[in-house]
C-alpha positions in Angstrom: 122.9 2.6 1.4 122.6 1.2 -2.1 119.9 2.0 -4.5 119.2 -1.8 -4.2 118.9 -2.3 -0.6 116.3 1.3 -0.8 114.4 -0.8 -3.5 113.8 -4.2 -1.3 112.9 -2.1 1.5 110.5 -0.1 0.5 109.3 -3.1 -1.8 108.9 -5.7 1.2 107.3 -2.5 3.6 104.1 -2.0 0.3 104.0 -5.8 0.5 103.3 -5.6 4.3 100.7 -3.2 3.9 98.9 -5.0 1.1 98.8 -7.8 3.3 97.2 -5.6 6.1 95.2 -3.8 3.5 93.6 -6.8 1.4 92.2 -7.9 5.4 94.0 -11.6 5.0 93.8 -11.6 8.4 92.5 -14.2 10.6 88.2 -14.4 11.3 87.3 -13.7 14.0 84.7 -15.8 14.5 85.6 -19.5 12.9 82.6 -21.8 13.5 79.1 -21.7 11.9 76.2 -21.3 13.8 72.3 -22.6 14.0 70.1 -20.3 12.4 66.5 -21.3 10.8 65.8 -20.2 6.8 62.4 -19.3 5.9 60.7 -20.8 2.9 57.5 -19.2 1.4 56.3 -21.1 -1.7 59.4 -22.8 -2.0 61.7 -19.6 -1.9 63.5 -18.3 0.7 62.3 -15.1 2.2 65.4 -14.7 5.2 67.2 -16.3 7.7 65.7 -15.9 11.6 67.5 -16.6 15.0 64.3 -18.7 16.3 61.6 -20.3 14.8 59.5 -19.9 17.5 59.9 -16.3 17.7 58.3 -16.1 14.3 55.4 -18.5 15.5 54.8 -16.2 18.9 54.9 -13.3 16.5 52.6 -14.2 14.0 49.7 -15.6 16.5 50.4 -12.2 18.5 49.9 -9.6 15.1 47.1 -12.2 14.3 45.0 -11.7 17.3 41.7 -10.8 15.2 41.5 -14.2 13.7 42.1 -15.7 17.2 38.3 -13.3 18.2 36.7 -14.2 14.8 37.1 -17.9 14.8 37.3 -18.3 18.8 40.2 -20.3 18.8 43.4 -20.1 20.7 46.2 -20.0 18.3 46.8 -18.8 15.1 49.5 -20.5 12.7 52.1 -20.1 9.9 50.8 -20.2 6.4 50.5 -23.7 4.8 53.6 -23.2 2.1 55.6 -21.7 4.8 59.0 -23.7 5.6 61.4 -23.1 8.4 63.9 -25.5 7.9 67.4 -25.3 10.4 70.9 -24.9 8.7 74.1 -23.5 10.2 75.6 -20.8 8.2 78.1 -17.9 8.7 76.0 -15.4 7.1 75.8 -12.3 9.6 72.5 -11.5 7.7 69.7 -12.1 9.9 66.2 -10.9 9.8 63.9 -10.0 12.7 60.6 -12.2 13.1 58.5 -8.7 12.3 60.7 -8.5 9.3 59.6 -12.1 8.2 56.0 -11.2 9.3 55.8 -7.9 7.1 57.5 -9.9 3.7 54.4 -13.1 4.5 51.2 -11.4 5.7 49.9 -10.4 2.5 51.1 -13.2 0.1 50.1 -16.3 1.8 46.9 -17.0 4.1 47.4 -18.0 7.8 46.2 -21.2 9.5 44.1 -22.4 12.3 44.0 -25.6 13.4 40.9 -28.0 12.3 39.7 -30.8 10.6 39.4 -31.1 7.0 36.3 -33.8 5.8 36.6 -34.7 2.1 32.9 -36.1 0.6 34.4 -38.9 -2.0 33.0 -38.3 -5.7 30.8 -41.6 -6.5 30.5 -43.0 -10.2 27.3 -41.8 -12.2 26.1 -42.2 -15.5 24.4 -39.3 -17.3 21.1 -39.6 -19.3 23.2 -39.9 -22.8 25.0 -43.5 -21.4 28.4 -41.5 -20.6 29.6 -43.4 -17.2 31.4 -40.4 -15.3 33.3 -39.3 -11.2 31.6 -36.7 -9.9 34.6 -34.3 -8.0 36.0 -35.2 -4.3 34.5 -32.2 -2.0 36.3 -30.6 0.8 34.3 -29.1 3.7 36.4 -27.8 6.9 35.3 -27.1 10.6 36.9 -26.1 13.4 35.6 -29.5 15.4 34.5 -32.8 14.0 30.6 -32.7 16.2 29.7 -29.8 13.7 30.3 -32.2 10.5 29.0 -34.8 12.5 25.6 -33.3 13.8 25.6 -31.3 9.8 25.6 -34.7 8.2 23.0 -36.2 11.1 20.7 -33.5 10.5 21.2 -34.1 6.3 20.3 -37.3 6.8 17.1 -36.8 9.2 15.9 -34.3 6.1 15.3 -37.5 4.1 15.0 -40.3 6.8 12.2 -39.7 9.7 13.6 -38.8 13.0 11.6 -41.0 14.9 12.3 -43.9 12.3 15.9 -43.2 12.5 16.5 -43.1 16.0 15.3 -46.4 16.1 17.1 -47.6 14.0 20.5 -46.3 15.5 19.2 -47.6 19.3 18.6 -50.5 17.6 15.1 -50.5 18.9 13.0 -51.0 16.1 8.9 -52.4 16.3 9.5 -56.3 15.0 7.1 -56.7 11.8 4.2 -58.9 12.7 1.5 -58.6 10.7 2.7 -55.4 8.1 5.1 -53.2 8.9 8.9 -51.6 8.1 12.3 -52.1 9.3 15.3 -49.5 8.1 17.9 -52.4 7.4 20.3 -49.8 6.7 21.0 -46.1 6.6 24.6 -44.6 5.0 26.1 -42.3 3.1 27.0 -43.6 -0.5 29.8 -41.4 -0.7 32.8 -42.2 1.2 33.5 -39.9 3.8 37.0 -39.2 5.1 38.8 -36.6 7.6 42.4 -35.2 8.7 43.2 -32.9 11.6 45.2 -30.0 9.9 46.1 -26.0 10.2 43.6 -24.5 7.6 43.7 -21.6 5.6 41.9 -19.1 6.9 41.3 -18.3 3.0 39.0 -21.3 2.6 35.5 -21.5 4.5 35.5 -22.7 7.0 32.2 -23.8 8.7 31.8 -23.2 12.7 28.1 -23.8 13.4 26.1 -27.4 12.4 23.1 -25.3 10.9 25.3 -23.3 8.5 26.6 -26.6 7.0 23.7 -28.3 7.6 22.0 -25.8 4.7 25.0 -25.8 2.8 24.7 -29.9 2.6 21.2 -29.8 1.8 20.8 -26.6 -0.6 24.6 -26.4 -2.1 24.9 -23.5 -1.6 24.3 -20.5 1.7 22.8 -17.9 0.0 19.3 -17.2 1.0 16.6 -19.4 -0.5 13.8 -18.1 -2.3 10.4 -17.7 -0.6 6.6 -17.5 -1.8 3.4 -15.8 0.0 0.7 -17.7 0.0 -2.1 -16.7 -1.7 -5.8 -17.8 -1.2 -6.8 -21.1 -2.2 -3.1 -22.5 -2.5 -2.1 -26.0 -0.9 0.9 -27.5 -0.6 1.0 -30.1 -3.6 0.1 -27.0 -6.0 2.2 -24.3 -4.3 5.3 -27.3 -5.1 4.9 -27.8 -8.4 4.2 -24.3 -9.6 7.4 -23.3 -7.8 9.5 -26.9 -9.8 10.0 -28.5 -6.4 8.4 -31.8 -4.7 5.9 -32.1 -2.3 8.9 -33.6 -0.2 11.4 -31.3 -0.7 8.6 -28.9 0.3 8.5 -30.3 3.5 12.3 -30.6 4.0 12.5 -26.8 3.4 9.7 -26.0 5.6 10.6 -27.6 8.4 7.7 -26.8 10.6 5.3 -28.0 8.6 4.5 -31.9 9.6 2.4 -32.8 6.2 1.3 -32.5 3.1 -1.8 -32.3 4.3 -1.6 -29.3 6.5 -3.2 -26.4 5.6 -1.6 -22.8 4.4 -3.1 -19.5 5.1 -2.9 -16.4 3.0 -0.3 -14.3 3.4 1.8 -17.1 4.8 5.9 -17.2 4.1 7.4 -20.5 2.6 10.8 -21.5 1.3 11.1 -23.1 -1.9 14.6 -23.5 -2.4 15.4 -26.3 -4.7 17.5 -29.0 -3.0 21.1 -30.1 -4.2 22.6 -32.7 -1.8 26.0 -32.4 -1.3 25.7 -36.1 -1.0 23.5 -39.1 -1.5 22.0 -40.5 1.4 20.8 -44.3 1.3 18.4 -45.9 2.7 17.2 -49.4 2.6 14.0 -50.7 3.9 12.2 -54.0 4.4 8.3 -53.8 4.2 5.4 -55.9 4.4 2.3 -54.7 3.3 -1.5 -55.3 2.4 -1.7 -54.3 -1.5 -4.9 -53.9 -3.6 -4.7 -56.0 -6.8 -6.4 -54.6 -9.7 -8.1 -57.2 -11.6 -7.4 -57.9 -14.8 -9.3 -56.7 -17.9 -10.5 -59.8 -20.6 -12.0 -59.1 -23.6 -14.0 -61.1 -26.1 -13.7 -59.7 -29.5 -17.0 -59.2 -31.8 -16.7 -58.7 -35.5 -20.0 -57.2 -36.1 -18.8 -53.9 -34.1 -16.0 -51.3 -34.5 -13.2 -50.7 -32.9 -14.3 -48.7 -29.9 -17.1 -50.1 -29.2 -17.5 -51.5 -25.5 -19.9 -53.6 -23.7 -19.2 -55.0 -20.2 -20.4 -58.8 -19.6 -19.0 -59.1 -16.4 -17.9 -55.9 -13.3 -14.3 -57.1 -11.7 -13.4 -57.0 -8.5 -10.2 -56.4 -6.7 -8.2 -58.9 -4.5 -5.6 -58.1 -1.5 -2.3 -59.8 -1.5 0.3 -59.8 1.8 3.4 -58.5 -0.2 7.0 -58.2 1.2 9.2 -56.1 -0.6 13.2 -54.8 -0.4 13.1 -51.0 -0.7 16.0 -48.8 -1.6 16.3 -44.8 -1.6 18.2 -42.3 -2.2 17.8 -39.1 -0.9 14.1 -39.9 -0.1 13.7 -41.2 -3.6 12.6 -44.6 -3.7 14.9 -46.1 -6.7 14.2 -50.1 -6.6 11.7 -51.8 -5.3 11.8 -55.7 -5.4 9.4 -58.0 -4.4 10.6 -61.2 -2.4 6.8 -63.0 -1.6 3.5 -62.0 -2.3 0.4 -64.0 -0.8 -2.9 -64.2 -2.1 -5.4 -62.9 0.9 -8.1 -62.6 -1.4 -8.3 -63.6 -4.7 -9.5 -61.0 -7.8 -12.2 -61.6 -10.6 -11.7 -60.4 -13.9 -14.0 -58.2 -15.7 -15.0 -59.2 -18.9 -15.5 -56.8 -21.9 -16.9 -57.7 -25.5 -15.2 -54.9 -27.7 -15.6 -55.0 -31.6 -12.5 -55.7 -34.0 -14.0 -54.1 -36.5 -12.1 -51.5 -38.5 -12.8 -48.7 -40.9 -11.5 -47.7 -44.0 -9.1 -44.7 -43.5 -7.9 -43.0 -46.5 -5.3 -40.9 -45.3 -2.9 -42.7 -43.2 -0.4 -39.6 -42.5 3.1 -40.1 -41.5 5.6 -40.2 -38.6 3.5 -38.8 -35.4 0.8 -37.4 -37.7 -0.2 -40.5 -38.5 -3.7 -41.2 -38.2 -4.6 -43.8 -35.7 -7.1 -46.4 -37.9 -8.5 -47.6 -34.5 -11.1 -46.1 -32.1 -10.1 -45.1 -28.4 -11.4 -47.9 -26.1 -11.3 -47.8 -22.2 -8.0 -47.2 -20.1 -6.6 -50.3 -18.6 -3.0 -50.1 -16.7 -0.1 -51.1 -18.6 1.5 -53.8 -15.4 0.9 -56.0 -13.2 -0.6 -55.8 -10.2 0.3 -55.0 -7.1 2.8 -52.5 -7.9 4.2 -49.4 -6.5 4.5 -46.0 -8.1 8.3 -44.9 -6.7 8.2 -41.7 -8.7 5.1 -39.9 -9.6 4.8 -36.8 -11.8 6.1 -34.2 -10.3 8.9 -31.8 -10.0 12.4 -32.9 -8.4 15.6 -31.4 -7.8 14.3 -28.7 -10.1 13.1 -31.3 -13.0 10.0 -32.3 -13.9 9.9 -35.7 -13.8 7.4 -36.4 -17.0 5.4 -39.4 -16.5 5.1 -41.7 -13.3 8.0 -45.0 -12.6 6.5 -48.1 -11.8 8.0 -50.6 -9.8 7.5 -54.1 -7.9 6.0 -56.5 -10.7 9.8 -57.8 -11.2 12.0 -57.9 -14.2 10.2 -59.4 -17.4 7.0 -58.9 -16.5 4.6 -57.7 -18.8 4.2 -54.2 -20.3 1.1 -53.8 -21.8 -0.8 -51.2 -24.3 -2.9 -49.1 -22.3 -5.3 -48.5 -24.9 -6.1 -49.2 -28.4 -4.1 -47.2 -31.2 -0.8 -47.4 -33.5 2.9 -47.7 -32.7 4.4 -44.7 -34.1 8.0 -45.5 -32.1 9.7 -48.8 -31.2 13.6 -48.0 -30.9 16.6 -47.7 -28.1 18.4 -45.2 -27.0 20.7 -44.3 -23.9 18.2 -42.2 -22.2 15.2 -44.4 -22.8 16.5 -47.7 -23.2 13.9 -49.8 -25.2 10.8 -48.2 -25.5 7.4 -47.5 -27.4 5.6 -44.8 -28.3 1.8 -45.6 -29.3 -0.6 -43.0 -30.6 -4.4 -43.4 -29.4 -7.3 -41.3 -31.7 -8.0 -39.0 -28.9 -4.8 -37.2 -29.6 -2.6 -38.8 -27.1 0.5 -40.6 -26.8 1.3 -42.7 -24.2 5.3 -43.8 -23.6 6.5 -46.9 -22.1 10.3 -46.9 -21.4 13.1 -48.6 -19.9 12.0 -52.2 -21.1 13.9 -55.1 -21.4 12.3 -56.2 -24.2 10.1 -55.3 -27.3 7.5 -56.8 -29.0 6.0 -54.6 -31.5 7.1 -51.8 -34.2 6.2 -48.8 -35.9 3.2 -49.1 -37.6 2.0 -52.3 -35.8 -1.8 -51.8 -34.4 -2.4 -52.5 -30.8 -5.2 -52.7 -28.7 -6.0 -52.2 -25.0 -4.1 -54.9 -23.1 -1.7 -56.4 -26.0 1.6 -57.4 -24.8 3.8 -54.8 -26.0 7.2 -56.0 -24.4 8.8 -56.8 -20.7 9.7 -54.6 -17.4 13.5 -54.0 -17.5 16.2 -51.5 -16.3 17.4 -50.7 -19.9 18.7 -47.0 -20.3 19.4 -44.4 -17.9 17.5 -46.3 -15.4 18.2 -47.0 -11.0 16.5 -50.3 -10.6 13.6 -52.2 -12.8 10.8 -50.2 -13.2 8.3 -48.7 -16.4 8.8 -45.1 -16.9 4.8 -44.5 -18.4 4.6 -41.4 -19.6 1.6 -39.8 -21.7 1.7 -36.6 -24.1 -1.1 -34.3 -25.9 0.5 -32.4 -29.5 3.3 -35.2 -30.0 5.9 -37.0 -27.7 8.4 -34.9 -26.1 7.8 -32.1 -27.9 4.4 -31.5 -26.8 2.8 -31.1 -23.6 3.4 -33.9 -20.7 0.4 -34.8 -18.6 0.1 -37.1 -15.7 -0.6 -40.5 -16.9 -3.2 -40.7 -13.5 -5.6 -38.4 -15.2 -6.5 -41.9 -17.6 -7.4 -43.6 -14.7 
């Protein structure tokens, strides 16, 4: 055999075994198959035979959440994927495999409903207009956001008034009287049925949500022993609380008038609603009418001095009024009639004008006030209703009283005799005016819609001073009256009542 023929043999026989070598042989297995790739976060973790395999698994290891939540099933995390593809990848993981690689990166899910409280539009005390946040609050059933939210409401909204209002069963006014016109949240509530985290809290009794809605928080609220002496009104304020949100926190105590004993336990937690609840009334009512005060001015006396020609007496008008709250706090009051029942009589003062020589007129709020204090006189009309007195709410002392109901641009007027020291605007005040009296006092009339004196202008008891408006960071027409010892602000707030 020739050394060629050798040479093509053994060349085509190492071509052969290459072939057999290098596997270019055919699959055995042609056709892709359905398999499931699973997705955590977006990156794939494995492929799986069966998706439910992994779902059986993962409620099975995560029996423990199944006994701490009572629920049946447990789910797959919320960024977990298992999408279907075919594939001829032999690589396939087990579901316990898939299991091991999830359970500490991503929380599991159970199955419930997610409520989200809508933010509402508010405007802060420097003018700035702002959205508070959306909330999210999840149960495992919708009755225990329902009956939270009912038992929210009933803290500012009597029972007994409210489930009349809902049975549509409400007394018809026929003489005095109230009707709720409406009751709602002003936030807008919505709700999905979804598998939750078990990361996020998630609420599975009405009470626990019910304090979390009315306090903002579930940590314990802080308490105070009475002590001898203490009633309700002083144990509030001391503590920077309302009388009502007293009440709301003590829940077995029926009034403000009911007595505490020494040694007693009460809760003075500070409110923060989760959301605002509204409430708008229709009321008629009897209403006192202060009389007015007219004076007759005599030369021959100074300023200070008082005489009274003739007592007043009060009168009694049938007034129906439009009420709106919010969160127990009455915001607006307007009044759509008022009748005359019984008609008032002035008093009549003679006062003297005269004034003396001051030599030292001081500055700024050191001024000194070149008119003697005279007698108190209320700076509105009449009838009116106080809708915020002085007093501590939602942790802020509210420094001077809100007075509503004599309608917009109706008179403001000075409470006593002394000298404008301020007469300016600003966001949190709107228009107002500060007047200093000689006993050391300041009194503060804010929110008007008008003004009609400035700084250094001398006023006397009763002088029109400028007109009831909304101006500033104000919730419905009303005078914010506030009075101050040491200087305004600055100094020490007292209850405007005390002149009176």
């Amino acid at each position: 055999m020739s050394k060629k023929i050798i040479f093509l043999t053994v060349l085509a026989a190492l071509i052969s075994g290459s072939i057999v070598f290098l596997g270019f042989t055919p699959k055995e297995n042609t056709t892709p198959r359905e398999v499931y790739r699973v997705y955590l976060a977006g990156e794939s973790i494995g492929l799986i035979e069966s998706k439910d395999e992994l779902e059986k698994y993962i409620d099975q290891e995560q029996s423990h959440l199944k006994e701490e939540y009572k629920v049946d099933k447990v789910y797959a995390p919320k960024d977990l994927d298992i999408v279907s593809e075919y594939t001829y990848d032999t690589k396939i993981s087990s579901a316990e495999e898939i299991y091991n690689k999830i359970k500490d990166l991503s929380p599991f899910t159970i199955s419930g409903y997610r409520f989200t409280i809508g933010g509402v539009e508010e405007t802060t005390e420097e003018g700035e207009t702002i959205h508070t946040e959306d909330q999210h609050i999840y149960v495992l059933e919708k009755e225990i956001f329902m009956n939270a939210v009912d038992k929210t409401i009933r803290a500012f909204v009597p029972s007994d008034e409210y489930d009349a209002f809902l049975n549509e069963d409400q007394d018809p006014i026929v003489d005095t009287g109230k009707i709720i016109e409406d009751v709602y949240p002003e936030n807008n509530i919505t709700s999905v049925q979804e598998n939750i985290p078990v990361s996020e809290k998630i609420y599975t009794s009405e009470e626990e949500l019910s304090k979390y809605l009315l306090f903002g928080t579930l940590e314990a609220q802080e308490t105070y022993i009475v002590q001898p002496g203490d009633n309700i009104a002083d144990v509030a304020f001391a503590n920077k609380i309302s009388t009502e949100e007293f009440l709301i926190a003590n829940t077995s105590i029926k009034s403000a008038q009911e007595l505490l004993y020494p040694g007693q336990q009460v809760t003075i937690g500070i409110l923060k609603p989760q959301f605002k609840t509204v409430e708008e009334d229709h009321v008629v009512q009897r209403m006192t009418v202060d009389y007015e005060t007219k004076y007759e001015d005599d030369p021959t006396q100074y300023v200070g001095y008082e005489k009274v020609k003739q007592e007043g007496q009060t009168g009694v008008r049938l007034v129906t009024q439009k009420l709106k709250k919010v969160n127990g706090e009455t915001l607006s009051v307007v009044t759509v009639e008022s009748k005359e029942e019984k008609p008032t009589v002035d008093r009549i003062v003679i006062r003297g004008t005269k004034q003396r020589t001051y030599t030292n007129s001081g500055t700024g709020y050191d001024v000194v006030v070149p008119v003697e204090i005279g007698s108190w006189v209320w700076p509105t009309k009449s009838p009116y209703t106080i809708t915020s007195p002085f007093s501590y709410r939602w942790g802020k002392l509210h420094k001077g009283i809100d007075i509503s109901g004599t309608g917009y641009g109706s008179p403001i007027r000075a409470a006593n005799n002394g000298i404008v020291v301020t007469s300016a605007y600003n966001s949190t005040n709107g228009h107002y005016i500060v007047v200093k009296h000689s006993n050391g006092y300041f009194t503060e009339y804010a929110h008007m819609s008008r003004r009609y004196k400035n700084a250094g202008d001398i006023v006397y008891a009763g002088d029109l001073i400028g007109l009831m408006g909304e101006s500033g960071y104000a919730f419905g027409v009303h005078l914010h009256f506030g009075l101050w010892t040491g200087s305004p602000y600055t100094g020490t707030p007292l209850n405007p009542l005390i002149l009176y």
